[in-house]
KOLLOSE-941784 format. One record per atom (N, C-alpha, C): x, z, y; residue in three letters. Coordinates in steps of 0.02 Angstrom, whole numbers, plus 50000, padded with zeros to 5 digits. Layout:
<rs>
XZYALA/...
</rs>
This chain:
<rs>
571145347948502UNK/571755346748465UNK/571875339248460UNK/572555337648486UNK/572755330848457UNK/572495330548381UNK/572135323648359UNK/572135320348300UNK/572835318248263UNK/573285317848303UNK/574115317348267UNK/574405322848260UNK/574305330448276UNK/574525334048283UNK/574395338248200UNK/574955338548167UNK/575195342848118UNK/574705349548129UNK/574545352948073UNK/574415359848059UNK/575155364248069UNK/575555362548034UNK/576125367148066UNK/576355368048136UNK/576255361048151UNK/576515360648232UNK/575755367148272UNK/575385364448246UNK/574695370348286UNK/574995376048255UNK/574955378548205UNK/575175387848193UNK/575715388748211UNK/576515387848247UNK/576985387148267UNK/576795388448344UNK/576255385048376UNK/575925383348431UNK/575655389748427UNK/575135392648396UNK/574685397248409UNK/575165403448401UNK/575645405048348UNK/576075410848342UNK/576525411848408UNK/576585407248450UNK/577055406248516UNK/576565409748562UNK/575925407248559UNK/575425409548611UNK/575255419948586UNK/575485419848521UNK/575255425448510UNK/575605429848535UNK/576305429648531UNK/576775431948535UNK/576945434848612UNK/576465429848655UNK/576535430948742UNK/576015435048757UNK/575555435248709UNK/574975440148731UNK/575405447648714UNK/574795452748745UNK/574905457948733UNK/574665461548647UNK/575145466348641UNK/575305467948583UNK/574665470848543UNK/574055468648492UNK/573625469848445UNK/573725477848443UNK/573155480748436UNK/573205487248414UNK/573255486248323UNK/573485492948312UNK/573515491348267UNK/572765492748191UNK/573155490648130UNK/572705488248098UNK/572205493848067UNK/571745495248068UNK/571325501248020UNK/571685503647976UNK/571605508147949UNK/571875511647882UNK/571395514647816UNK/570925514947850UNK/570195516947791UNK/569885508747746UNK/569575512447712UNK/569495505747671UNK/568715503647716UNK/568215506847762UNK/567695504947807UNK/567945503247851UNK/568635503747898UNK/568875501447963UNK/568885492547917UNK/569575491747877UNK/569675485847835UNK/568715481847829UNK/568515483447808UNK/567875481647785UNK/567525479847857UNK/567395483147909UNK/567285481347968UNK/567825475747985UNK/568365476848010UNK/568785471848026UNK/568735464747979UNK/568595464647942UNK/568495457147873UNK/567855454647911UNK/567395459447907UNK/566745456047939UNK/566695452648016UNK/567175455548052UNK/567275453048130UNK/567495445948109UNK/568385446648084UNK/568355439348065UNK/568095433548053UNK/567645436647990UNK/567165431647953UNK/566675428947999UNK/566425433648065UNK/566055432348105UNK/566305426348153UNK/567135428648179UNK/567185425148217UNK/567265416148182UNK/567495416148120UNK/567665412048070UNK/566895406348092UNK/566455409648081UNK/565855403548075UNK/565655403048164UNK/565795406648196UNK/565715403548265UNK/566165396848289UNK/566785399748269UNK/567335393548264UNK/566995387248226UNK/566635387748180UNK/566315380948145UNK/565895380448176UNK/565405383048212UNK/564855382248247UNK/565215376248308UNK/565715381548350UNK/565955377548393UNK/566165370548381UNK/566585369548326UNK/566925363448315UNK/566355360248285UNK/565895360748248UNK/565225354448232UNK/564745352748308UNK/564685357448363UNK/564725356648438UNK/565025347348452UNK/565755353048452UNK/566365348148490UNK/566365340548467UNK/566045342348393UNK/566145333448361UNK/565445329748355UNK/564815333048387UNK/564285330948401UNK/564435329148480UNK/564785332248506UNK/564855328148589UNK/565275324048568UNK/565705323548538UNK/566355317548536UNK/565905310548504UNK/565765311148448UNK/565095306748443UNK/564845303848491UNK/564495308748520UNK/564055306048572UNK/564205301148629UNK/564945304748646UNK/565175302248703UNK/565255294348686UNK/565545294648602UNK/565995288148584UNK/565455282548593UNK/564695285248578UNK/564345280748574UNK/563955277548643UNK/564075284348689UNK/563775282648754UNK/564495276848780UNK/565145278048783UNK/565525271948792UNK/565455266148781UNK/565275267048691UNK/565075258148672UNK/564445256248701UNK/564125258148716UNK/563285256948745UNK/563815252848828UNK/563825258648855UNK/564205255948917UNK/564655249648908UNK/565095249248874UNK/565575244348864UNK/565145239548844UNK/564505239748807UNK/564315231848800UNK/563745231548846UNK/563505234648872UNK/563245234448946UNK/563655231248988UNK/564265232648984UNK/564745231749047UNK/565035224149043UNK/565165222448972UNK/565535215948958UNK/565045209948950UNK/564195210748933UNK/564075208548899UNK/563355207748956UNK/563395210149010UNK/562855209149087UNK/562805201949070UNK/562335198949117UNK/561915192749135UNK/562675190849205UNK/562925197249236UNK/563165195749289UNK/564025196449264UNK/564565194849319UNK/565235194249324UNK/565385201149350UNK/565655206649327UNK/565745210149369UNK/566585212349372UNK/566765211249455UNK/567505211949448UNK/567765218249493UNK/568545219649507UNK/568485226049556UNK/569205224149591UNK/569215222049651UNK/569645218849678UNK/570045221249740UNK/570645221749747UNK/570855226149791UNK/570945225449868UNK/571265228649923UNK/571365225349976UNK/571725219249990UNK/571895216149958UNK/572125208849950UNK/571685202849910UNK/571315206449870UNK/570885200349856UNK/571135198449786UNK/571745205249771UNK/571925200849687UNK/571325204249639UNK/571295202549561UNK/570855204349533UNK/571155212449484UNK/570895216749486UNK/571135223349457UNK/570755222849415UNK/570015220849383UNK/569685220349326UNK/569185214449308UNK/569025212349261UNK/568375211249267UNK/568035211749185UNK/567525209049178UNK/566885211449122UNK/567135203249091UNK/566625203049016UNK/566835194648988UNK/566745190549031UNK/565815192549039UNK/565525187949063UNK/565875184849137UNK/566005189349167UNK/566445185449238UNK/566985182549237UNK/567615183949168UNK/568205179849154UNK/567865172049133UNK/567265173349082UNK/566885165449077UNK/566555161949148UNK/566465165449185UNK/566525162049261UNK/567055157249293UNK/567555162849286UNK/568105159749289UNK/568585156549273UNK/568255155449222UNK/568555149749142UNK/569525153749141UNK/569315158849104UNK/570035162749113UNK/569885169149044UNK/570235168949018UNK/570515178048977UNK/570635183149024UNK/570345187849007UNK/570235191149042UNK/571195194149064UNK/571375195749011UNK/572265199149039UNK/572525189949091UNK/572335184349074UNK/572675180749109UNK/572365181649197UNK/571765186249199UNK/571545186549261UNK/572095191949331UNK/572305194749266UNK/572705201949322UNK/572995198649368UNK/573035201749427UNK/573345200349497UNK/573355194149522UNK/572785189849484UNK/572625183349526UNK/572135184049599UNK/572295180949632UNK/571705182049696UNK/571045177849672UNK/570545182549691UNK/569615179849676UNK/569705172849714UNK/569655172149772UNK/570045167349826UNK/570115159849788UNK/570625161749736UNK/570955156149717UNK/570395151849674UNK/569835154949656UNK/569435150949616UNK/568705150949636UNK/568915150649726UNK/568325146449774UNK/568505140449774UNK/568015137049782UNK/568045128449811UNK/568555130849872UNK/568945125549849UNK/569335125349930UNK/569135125250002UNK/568555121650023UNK/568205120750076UNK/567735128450091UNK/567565133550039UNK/567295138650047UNK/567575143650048UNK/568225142750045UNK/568995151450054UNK/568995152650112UNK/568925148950173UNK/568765152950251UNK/568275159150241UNK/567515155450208UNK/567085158750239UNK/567075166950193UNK/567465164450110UNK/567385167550063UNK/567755174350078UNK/568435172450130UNK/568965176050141UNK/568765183250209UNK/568125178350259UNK/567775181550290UNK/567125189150270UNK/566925185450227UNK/566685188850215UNK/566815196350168UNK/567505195750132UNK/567925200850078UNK/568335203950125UNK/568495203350197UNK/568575207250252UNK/568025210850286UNK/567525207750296UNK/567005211950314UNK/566705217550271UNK/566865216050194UNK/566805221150151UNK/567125228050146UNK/567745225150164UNK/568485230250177UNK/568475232550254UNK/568025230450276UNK/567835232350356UNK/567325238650355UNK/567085239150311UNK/566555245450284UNK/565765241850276UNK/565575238650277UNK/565075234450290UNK/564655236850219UNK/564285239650231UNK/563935243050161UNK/563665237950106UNK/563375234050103UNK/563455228950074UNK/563295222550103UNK/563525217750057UNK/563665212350088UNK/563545207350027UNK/563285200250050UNK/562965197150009UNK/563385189150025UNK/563475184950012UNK/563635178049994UNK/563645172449945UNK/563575166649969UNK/563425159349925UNK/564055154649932UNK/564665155149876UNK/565065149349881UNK/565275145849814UNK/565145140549805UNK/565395136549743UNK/566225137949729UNK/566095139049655UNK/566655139449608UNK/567065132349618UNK/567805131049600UNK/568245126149607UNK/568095124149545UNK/567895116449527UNK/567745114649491UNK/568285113049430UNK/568945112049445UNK/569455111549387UNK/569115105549343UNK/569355109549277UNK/568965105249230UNK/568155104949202UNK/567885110149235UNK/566975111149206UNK/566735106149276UNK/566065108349252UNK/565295103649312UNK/565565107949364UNK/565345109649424UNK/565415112949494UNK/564875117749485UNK/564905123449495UNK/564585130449469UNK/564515132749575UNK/563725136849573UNK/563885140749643UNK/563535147649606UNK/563895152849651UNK/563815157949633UNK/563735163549686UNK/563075166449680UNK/563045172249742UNK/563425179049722UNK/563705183249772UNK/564325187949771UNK/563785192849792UNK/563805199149774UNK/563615204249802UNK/564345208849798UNK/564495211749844UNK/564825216849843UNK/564995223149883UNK/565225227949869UNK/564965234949892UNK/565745238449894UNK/565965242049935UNK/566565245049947UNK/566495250349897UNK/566845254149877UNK/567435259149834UNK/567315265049872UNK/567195272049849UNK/567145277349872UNK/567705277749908UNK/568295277149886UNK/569235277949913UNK/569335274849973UNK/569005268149967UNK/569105261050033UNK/569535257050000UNK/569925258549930UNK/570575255449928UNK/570305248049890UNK/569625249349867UNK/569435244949801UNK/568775241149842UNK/568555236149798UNK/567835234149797UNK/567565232149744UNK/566995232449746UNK/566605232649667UNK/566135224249665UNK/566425217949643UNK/565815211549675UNK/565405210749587UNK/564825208949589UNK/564345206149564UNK/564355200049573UNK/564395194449529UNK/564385188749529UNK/563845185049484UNK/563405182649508UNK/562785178149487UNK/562945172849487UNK/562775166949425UNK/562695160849436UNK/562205158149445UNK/561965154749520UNK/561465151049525UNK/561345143549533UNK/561975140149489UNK/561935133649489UNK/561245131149468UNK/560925130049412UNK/560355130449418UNK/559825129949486UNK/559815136549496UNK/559425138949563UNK/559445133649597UNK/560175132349618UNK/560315126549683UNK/560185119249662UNK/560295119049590UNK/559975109049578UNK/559175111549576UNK/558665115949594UNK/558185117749585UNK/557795116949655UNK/558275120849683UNK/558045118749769UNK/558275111749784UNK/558745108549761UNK/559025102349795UNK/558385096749770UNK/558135099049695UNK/557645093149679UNK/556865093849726UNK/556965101549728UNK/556195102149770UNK/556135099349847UNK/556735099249861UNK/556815095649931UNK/556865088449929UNK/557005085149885UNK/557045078949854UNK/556275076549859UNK/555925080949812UNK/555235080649803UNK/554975080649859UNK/555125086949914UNK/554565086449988UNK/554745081350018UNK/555205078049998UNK/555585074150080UNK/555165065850052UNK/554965065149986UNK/554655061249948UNK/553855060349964UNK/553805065949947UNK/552985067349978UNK/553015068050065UNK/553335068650105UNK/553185067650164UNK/553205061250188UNK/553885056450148UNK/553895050850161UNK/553065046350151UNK/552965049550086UNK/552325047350054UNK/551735046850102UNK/551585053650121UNK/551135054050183UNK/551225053150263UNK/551825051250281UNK/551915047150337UNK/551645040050331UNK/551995037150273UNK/551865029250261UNK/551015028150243UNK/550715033850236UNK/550035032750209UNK/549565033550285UNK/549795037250316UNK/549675037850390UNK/549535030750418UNK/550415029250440UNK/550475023050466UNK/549995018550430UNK/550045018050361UNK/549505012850344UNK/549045009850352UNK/548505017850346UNK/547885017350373UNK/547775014850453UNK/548105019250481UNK/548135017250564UNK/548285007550577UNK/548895005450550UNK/549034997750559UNK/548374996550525UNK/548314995750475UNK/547764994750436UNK/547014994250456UNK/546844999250493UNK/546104995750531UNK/546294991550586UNK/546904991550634UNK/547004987950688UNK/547214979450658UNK/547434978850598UNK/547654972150577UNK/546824969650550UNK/546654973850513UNK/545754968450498UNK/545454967350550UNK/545424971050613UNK/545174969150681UNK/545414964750701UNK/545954963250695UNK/546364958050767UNK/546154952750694UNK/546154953450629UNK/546104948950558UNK/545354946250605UNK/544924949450601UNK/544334946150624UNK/544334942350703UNK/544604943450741UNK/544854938850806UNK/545034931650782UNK/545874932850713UNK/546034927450729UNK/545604920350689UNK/544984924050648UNK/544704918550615UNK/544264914850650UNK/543914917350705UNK/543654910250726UNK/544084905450766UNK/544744907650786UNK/545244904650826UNK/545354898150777UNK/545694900650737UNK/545874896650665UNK/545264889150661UNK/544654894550647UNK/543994889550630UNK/544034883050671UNK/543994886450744UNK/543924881150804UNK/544354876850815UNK/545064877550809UNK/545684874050813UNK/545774868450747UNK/545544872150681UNK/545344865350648UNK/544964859350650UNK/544394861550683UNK/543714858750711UNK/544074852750756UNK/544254856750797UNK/544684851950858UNK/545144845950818UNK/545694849550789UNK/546174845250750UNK/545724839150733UNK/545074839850686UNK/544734832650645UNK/544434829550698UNK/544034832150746UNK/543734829450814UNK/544444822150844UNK/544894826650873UNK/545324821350894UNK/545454818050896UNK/545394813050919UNK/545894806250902UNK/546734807450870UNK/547194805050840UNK/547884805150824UNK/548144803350892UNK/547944800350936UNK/548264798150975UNK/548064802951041UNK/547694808351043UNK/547424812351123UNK/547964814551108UNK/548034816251206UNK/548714820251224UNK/548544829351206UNK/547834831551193UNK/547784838051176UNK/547914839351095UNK/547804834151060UNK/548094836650994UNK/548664839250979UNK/549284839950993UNK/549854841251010UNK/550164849051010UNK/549284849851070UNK/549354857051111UNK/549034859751053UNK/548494857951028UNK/547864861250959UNK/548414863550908UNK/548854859650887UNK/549154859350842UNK/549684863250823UNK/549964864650906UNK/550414873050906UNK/550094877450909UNK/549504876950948UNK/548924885650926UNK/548914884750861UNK/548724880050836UNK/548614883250755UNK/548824886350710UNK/549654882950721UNK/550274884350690UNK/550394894150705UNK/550414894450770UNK/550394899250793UNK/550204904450775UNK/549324903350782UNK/548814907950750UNK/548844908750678UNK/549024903950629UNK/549374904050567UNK/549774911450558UNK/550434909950592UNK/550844915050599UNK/550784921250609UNK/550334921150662UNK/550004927950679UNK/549584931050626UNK/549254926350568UNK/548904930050506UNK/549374931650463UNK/549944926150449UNK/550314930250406UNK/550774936450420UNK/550614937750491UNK/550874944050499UNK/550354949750491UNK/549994947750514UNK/549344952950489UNK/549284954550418UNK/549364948250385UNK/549514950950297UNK/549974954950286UNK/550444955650325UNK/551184959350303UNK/550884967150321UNK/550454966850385UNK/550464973350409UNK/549904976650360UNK/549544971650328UNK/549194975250301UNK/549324978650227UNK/550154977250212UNK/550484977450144UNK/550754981550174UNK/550874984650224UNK/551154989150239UNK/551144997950194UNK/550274999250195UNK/549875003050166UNK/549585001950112UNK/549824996150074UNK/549644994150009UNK/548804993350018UNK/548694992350086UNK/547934988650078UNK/547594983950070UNK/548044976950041UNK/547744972450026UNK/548214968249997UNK/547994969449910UNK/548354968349851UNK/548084962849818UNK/547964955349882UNK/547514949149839UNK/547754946549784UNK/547244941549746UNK/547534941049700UNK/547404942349626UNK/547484939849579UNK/547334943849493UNK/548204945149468UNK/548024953649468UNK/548474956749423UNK/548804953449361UNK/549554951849351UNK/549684949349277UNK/550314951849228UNK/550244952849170UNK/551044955349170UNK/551524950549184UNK/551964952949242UNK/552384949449246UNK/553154950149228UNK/553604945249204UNK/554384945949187UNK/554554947449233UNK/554934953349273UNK/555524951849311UNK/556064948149330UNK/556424946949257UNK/556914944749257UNK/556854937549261UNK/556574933949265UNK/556654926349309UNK/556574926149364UNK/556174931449408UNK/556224935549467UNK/556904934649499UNK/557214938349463UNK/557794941149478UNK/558414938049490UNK/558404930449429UNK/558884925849456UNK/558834919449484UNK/558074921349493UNK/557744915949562UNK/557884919549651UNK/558004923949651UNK/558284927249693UNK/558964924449713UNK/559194927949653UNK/560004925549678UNK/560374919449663UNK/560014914249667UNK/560054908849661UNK/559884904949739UNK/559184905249744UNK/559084905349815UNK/559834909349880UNK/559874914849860UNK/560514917649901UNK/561144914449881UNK/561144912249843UNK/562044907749834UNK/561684903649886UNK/561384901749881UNK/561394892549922UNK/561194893450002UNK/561024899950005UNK/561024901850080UNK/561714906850135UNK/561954910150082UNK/562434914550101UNK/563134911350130UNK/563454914050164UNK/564144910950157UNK/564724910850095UNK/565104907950079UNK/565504908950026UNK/565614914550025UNK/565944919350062UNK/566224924750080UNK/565874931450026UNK/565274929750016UNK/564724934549977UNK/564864932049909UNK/564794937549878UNK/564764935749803UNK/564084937749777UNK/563814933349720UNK/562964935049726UNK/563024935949636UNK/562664943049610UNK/562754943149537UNK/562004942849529UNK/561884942349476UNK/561024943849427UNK/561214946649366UNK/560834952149340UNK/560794951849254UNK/560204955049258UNK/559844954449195UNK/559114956849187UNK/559084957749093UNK/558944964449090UNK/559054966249038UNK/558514963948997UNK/558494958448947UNK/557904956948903UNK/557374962048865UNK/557664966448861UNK/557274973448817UNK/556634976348878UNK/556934974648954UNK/556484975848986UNK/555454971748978UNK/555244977648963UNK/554374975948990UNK/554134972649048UNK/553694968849038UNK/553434966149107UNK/553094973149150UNK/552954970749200UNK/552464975649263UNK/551764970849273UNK/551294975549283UNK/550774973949293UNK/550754972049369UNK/550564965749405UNK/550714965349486UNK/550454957549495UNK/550754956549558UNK/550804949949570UNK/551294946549590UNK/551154941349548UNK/552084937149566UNK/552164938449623UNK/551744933849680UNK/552004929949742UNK/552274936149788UNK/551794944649760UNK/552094950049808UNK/552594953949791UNK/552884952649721UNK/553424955349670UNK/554034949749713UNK/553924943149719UNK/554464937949735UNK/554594940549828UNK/553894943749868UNK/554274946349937UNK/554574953849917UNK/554444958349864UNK/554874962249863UNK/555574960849857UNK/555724955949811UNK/556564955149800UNK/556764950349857UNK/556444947249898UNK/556664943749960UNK/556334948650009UNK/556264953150029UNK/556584955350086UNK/557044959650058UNK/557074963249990UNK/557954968249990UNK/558384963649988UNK/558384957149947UNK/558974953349944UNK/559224950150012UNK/558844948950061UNK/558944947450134UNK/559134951150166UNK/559034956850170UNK/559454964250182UNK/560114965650190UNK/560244964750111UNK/560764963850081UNK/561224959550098UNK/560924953450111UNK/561204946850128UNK/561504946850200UNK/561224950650238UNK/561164951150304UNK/561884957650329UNK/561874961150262UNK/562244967450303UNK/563004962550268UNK/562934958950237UNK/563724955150223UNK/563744950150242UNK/563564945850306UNK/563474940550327UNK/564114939750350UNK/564494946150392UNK/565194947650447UNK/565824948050396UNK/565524951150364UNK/566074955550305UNK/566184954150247UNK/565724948850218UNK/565764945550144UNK/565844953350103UNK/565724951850044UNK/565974955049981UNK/565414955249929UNK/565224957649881UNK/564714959049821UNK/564044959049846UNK/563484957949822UNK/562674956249842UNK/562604957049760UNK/562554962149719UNK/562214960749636UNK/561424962649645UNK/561124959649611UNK/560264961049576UNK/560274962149527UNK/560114969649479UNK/560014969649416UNK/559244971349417UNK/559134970349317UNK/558674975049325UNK/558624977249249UNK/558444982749235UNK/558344987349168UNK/557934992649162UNK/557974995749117UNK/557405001249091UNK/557835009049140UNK/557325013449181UNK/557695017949216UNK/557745024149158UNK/558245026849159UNK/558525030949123UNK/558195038749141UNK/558045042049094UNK/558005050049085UNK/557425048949068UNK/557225056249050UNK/556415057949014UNK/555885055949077UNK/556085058049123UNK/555615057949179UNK/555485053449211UNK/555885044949184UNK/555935040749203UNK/555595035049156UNK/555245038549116UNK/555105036049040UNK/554385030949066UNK/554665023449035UNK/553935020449051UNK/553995015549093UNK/554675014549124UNK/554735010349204UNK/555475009549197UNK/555345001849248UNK/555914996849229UNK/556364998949312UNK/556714996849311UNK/557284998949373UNK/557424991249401UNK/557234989949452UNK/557664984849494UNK/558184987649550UNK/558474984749562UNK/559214986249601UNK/559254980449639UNK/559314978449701UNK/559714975249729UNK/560424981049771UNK/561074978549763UNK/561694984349791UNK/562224978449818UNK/562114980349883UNK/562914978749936UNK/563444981449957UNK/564154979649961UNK/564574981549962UNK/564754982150042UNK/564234981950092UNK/564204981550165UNK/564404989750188UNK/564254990850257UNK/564524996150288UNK/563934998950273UNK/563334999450250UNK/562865004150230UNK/562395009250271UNK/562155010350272UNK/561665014250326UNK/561625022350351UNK/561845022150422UNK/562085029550436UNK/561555033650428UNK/561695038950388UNK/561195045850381UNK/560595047150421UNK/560925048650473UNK/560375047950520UNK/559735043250526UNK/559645036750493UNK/559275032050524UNK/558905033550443UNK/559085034450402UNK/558725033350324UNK/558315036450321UNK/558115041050348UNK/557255043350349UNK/556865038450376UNK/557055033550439UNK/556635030350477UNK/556575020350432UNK/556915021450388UNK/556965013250378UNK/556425009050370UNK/555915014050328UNK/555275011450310UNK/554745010950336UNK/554865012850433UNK/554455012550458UNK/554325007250480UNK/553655006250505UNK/553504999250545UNK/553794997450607UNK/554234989450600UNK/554454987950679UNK/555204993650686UNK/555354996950634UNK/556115000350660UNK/556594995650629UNK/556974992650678UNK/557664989350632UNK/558224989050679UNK/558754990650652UNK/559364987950686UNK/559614983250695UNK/559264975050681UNK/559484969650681UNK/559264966750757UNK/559844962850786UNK/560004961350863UNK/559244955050849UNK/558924954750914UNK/558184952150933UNK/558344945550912UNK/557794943850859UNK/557754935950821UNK/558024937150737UNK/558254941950736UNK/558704942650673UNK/558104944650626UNK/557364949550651UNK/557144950750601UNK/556624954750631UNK/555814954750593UNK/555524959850644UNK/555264968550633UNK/555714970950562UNK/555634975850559UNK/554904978350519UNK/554804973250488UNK/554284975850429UNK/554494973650360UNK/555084971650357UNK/555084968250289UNK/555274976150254UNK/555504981650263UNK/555724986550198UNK/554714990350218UNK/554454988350270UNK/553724993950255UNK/553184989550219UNK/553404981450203UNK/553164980650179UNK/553274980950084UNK/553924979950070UNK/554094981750006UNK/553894989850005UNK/554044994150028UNK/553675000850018UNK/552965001350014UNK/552464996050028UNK/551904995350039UNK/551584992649979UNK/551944987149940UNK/551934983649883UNK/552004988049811UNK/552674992249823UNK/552864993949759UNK/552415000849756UNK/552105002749820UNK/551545010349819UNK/550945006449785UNK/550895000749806UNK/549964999349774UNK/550254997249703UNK/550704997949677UNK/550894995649602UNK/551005000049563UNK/550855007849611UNK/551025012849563UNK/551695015149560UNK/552355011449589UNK/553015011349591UNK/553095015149646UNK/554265014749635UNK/554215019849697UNK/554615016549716UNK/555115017149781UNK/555755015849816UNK/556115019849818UNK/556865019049807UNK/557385025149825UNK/557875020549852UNK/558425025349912UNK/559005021049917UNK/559655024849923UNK/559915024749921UNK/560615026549930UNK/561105024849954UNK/561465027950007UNK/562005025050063UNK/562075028950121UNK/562515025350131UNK/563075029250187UNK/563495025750199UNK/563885028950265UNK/564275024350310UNK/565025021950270UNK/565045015750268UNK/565445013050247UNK/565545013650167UNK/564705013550142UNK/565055016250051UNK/564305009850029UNK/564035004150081UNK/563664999850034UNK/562905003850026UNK/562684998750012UNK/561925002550003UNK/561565000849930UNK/561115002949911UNK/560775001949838UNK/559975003649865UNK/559564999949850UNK/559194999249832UNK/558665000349780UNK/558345004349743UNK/558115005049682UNK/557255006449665UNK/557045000549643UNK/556264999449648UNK/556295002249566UNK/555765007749551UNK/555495009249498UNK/554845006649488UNK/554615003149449UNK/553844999749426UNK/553575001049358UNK/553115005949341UNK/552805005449286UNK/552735000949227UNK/553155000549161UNK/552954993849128UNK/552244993549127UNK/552174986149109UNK/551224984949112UNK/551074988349064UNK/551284990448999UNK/551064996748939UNK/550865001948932UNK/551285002248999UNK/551145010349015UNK/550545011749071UNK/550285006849079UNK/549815008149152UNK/549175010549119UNK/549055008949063UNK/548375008449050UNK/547915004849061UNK/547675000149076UNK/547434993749109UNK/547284990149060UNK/546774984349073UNK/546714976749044UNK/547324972449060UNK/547724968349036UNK/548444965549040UNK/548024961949112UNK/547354960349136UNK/547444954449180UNK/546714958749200UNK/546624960149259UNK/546144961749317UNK/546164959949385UNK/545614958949411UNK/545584955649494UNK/545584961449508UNK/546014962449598UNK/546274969549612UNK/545604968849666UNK/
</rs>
């Protein structure tokens, strides 16, 4: 029975139905027929209640198995929508209108489509045909259009419609997921760098103390010679460029051997950065062309690092030469900062920066920069150890290197170093 429906309107209803049936015999006449007939009634009377406390124990039931469903349905982990052969939207659950940063009635007959990243509606559009193609199920990864929120990606599952006319998609957010994989790849590509450069190290590293032990008696003997001489022999001359020479050749052997952070001479001290920093770019004004603009700031709140000057002063001269070098053609910005690096995970360590406004370094080559002897600078310009040896420096300090760049967007530089506070250490030890 309708719940709006009148009692009169029902007995009006039922006297109509009676009226089409066939005609009741008629009624007893004894007072035991009457007496039987009362009791049939009465009988049928409590079956009728039987039935209807039935009918309103399923209606119950049902009402409650709906709400179970309905907040099952609205209230999933997932988006769930039901979308037609065009791709507009015929339903969806809360949680997937909050996907779609939308009310749910403002969703009707919008296309799913419309709230892909633009660059992902080919493939998105491909694949919601192959669905409608019969394709039993079907799975996909495309980022949400960012509008006004962060950039959201979200995997699609979806499954065709008994009819064909419909499809049923599941929508997961795995933004998360994906800054999850992007950091773990961050991390391996870190640690491989790590153990390449520790490779190379070791390898340069016994070959530089060997050829190290060659060039010292060279050295020895050529001094020897030098005091022997007269000022005036025509071989002093010749002694005097081997020496120079052989000189050279050790301080390259020192470099190679900073390569691998294997030889850190010297007593450890805390040192300031920041006079570092605008001893740098001070030195670069007076070398650069006008054309370059050269900044410094160094944030006072910053901690010293535990290190050594003279190999802290070739870290910021070979990035600032770098730097210097990729705007030599092109002039524009050369800044050096330096400050405390930001986030929890960064907690403890100061940030240096050298950043150019140059054409910046193509993708391709930025895995290889820090190797030994790789450079793109035309022969004489440079010999391709100055970034393995700053990678070599800031590893035996406990620090790290990062860079950032690309073609035509400038490059950055970014040395992280432990304040000396945080190391745990005596402020001053021979390494």
């Amino acid at each position: 029975m309708n719940p709006s429906e009148m009692p009169g309107d029902l007995r009006r209803r039922a006297q109509g139905r009676l009226g089409e049936s066939p005609r009741v015999a008629a009624l007893p006449q004894t007072e035991e027929g009457l007496t039987r007939l009362v009791h049939e009634l009465q009988v049928h009377q409590v079956e009728l209640e039987l039935q209807n406390e039935e009918l309103c124990r399923a209606k119950n039931a049902l009402e409650e198995s709906s709400a179970r469903y309905a907040d099952l349905y609205d209230f999933a982990p997932v988006g769930y929508f039901t979308l037609d052969r065009e791709g507009r939207l015929l339903g969806a659950n809360l949680r997937g209108a909050g996907l779609l940063g939308l009310e749910r009635p403002r969703l009707a007959g919008r296309r799913f489509g419309d709230f892909v990243a633009a660059d992902a509606r080919p493939a998105f559009a491909t694949f919601l045909a192959g669905v409608f193609a019969g394709k039993r199920l079907a799975t996909c990864e495309v980022p949400l259009a960012a509008g006004t929120r962060s950039p959201r990606h979200v995997r699609i599952e979806a499954a065709l419609s008994p009819s064909g006319g419909e499809c049923r998609l599941a929508v997961s957010d795995i933004t998360e997921l994906k800054r999850a994989e992007e950091e773990r790849a961050r991390l391996e590509g870190r640690l491989r760098e790590a153990q390449k450069m520790e490779a190379i190290g070791a390898l340069v590293g016994g070959i530089a103390h060997d050829f190290n032990n060659l060039l010292a008696p060279v050295v020895t003997r050529a001094e020897m010679a030098l005091r022997t001489l007269g000022s005036e022999d025509p071989v002093r001359e010749n002694i005097a460029q081997l020496l120079t020479a052989v000189l050279r050749a050790a301080e390259l052997v020192r470099q190679i051997l900073l390569i691998g952070g294997g030889e850190q001479e010297g007593t450890f001290v805390p040192v300031d950065l920041g006079p570092l920093v605008h001893e740098a770019a001070a030195g670069l004004r007076a070398t650069l062309p006008a054309t370059v603009e050269v900044r410094s700031e160094a944030d006072p709140a910053c901690g010293p690092v535990l290190g050594d000057p003279s190999r802290l002063r070739q870290v910021l001269r070979h990035l600032s030469e770098n730097a210097g070098y990729a705007l030599e053609e092109t002039g524009g910005l050369l800044a050096i900062s330096l400050d405390r690096a930001g986030g929890e995970q960064e907690g403890g360590r100061v940030r240096l920066r050298v950043r150019d406004t140059g054409p910046g370094i193509p993708g391709e080559i930025q895995g290889r920069i820090f190797e030994p002897y790789f450079t793109t600078k035309p022969v004489g310009k440079g010999s391709g150890l100055g970034l393995s040896v700053v990678y070599g420096i800031v590893s035996a300090l406990g620090g790290e290197v990062r860079v950032r760049s690309g073609n035509g967007e400038g490059t950055t530089f970014e040395v992280l170093l432990p304040e000396a506070a945080e190391r745990g250490v005596p402020l001053a030890l021979v390494s």
